[in-house]
C-alpha atoms as an extended CHARMM CRD file, in Angstrom:
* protein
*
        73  EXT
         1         1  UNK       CA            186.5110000000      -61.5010000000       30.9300000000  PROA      1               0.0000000000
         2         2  UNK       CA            189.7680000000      -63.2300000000       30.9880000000  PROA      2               0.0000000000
         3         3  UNK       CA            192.8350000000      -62.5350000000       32.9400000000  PROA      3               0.0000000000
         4         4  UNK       CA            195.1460000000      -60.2180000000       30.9610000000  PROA      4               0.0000000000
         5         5  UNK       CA            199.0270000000      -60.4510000000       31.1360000000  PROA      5               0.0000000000
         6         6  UNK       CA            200.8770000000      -57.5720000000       33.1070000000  PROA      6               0.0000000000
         7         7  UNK       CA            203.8980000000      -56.4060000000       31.1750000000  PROA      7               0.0000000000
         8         8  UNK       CA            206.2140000000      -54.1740000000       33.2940000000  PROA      8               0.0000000000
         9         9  UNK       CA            207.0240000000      -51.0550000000       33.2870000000  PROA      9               0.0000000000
        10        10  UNK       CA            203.4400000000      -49.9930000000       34.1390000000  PROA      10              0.0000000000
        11        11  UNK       CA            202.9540000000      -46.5700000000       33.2400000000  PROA      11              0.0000000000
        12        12  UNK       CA            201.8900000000      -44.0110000000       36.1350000000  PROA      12              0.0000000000
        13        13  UNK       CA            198.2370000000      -44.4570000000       35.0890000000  PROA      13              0.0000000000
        14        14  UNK       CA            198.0520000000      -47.7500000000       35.4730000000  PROA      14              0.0000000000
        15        15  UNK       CA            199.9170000000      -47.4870000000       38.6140000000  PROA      15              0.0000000000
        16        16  UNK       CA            197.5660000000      -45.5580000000       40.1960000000  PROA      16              0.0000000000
        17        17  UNK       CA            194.8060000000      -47.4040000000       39.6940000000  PROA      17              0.0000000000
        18        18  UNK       CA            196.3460000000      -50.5880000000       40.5590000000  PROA      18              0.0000000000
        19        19  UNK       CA            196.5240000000      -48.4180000000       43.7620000000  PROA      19              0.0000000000
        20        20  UNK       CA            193.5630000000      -47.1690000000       43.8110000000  PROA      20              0.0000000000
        21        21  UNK       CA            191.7840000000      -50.2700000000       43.3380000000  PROA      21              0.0000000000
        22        22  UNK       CA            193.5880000000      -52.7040000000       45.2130000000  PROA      22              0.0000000000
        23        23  UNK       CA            190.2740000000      -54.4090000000       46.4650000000  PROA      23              0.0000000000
        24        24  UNK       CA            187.0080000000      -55.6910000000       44.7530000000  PROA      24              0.0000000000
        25        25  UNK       CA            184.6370000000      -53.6020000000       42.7640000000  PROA      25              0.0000000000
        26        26  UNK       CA            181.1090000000      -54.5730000000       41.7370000000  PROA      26              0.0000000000
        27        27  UNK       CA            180.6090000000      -55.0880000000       38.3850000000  PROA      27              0.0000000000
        28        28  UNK       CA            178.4800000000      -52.1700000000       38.3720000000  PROA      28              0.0000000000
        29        29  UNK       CA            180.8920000000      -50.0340000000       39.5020000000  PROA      29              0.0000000000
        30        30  UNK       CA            183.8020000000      -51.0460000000       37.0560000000  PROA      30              0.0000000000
        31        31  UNK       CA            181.3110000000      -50.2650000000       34.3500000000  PROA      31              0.0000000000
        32        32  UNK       CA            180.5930000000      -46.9280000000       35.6900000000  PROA      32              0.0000000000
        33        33  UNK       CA            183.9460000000      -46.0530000000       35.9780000000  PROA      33              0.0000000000
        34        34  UNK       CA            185.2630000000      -47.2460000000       32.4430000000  PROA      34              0.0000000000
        35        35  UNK       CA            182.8920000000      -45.2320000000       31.0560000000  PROA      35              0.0000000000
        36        36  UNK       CA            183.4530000000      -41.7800000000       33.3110000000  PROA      36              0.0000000000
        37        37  UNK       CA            187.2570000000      -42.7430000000       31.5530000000  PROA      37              0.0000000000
        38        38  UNK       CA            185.7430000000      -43.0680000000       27.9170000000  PROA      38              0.0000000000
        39        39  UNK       CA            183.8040000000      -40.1040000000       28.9660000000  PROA      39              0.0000000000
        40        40  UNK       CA            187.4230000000      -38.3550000000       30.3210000000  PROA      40              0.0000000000
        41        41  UNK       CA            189.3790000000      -39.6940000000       27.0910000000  PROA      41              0.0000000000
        42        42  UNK       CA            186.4850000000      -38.3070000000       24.4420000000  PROA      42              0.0000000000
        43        43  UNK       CA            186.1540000000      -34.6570000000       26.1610000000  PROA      43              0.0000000000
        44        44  UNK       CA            190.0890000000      -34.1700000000       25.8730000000  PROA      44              0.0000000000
        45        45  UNK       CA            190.3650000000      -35.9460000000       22.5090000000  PROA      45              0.0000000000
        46        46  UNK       CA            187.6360000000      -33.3230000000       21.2510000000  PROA      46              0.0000000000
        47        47  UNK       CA            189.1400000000      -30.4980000000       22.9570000000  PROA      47              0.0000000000
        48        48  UNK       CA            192.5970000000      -31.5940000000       21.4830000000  PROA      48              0.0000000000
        49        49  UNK       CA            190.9670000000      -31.5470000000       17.8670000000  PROA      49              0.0000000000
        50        50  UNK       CA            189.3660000000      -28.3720000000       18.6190000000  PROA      50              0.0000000000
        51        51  UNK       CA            192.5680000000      -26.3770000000       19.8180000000  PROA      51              0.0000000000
        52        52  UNK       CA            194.4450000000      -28.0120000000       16.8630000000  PROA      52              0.0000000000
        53        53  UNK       CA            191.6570000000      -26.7190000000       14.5850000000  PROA      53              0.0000000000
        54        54  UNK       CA            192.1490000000      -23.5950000000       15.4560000000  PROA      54              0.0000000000
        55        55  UNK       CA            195.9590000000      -22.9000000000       15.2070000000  PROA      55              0.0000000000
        56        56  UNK       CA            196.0350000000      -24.7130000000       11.5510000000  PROA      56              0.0000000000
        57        57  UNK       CA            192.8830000000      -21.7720000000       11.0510000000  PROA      57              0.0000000000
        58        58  UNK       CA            190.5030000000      -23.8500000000        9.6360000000  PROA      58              0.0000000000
        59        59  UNK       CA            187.0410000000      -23.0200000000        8.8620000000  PROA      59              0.0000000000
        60        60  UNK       CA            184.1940000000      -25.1820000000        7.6190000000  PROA      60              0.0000000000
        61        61  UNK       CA            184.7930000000      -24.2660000000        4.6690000000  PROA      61              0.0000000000
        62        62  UNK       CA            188.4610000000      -24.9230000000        4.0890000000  PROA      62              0.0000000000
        63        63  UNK       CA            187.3910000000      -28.5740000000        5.2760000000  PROA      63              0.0000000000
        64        64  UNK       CA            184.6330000000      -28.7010000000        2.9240000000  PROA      64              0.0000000000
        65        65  UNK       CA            186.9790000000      -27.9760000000        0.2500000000  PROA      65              0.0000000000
        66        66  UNK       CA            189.6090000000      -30.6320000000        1.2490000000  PROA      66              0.0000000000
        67        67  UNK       CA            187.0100000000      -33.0560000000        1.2090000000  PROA      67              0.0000000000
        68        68  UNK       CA            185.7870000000      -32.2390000000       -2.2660000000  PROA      68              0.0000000000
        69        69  UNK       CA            189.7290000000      -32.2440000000       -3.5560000000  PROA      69              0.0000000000
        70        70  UNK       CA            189.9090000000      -35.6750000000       -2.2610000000  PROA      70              0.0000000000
        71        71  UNK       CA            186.9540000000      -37.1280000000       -3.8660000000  PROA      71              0.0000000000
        72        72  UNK       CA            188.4810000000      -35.8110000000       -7.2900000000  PROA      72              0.0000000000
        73        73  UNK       CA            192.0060000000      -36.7410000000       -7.0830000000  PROA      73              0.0000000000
């Protein structure tokens, strides 16, 4: 993997884990820990969708019918 260009301002995120990882990680490691943050990222992405789901109140059916609209219009 190549070296990637820092642009400033880093954004707290990245600032802590500049932080936290301010020495050498094995391979092994790095890999674990991009995916617990996939992992991390997914879970609240899904539980975003979900809790947006439910305050526009739709059902499976509403969806279903969107999707059939679409395919006709």
């Amino acid at each position: 993997m190549g070296a990637l260009a820092i642009h400033p301002p880093l954004t707290n995120l990245q600032f802590e884990l500049l932080k936290l990882f301010a020495r050498q990680v094995p391979e092994a490691d790095l890999l674990a820990i991009r995916d617990m943050i996939a992992q991390y990222l997914l879970e609240k992405t899904f539980s975003e969708a979900d809790q947006a789901w439910v305050e526009k109140g739709y059902t499976v059916e509403s969806f279903q019918e969107k999707l059939h609209e679409s395919q006709f219009s």
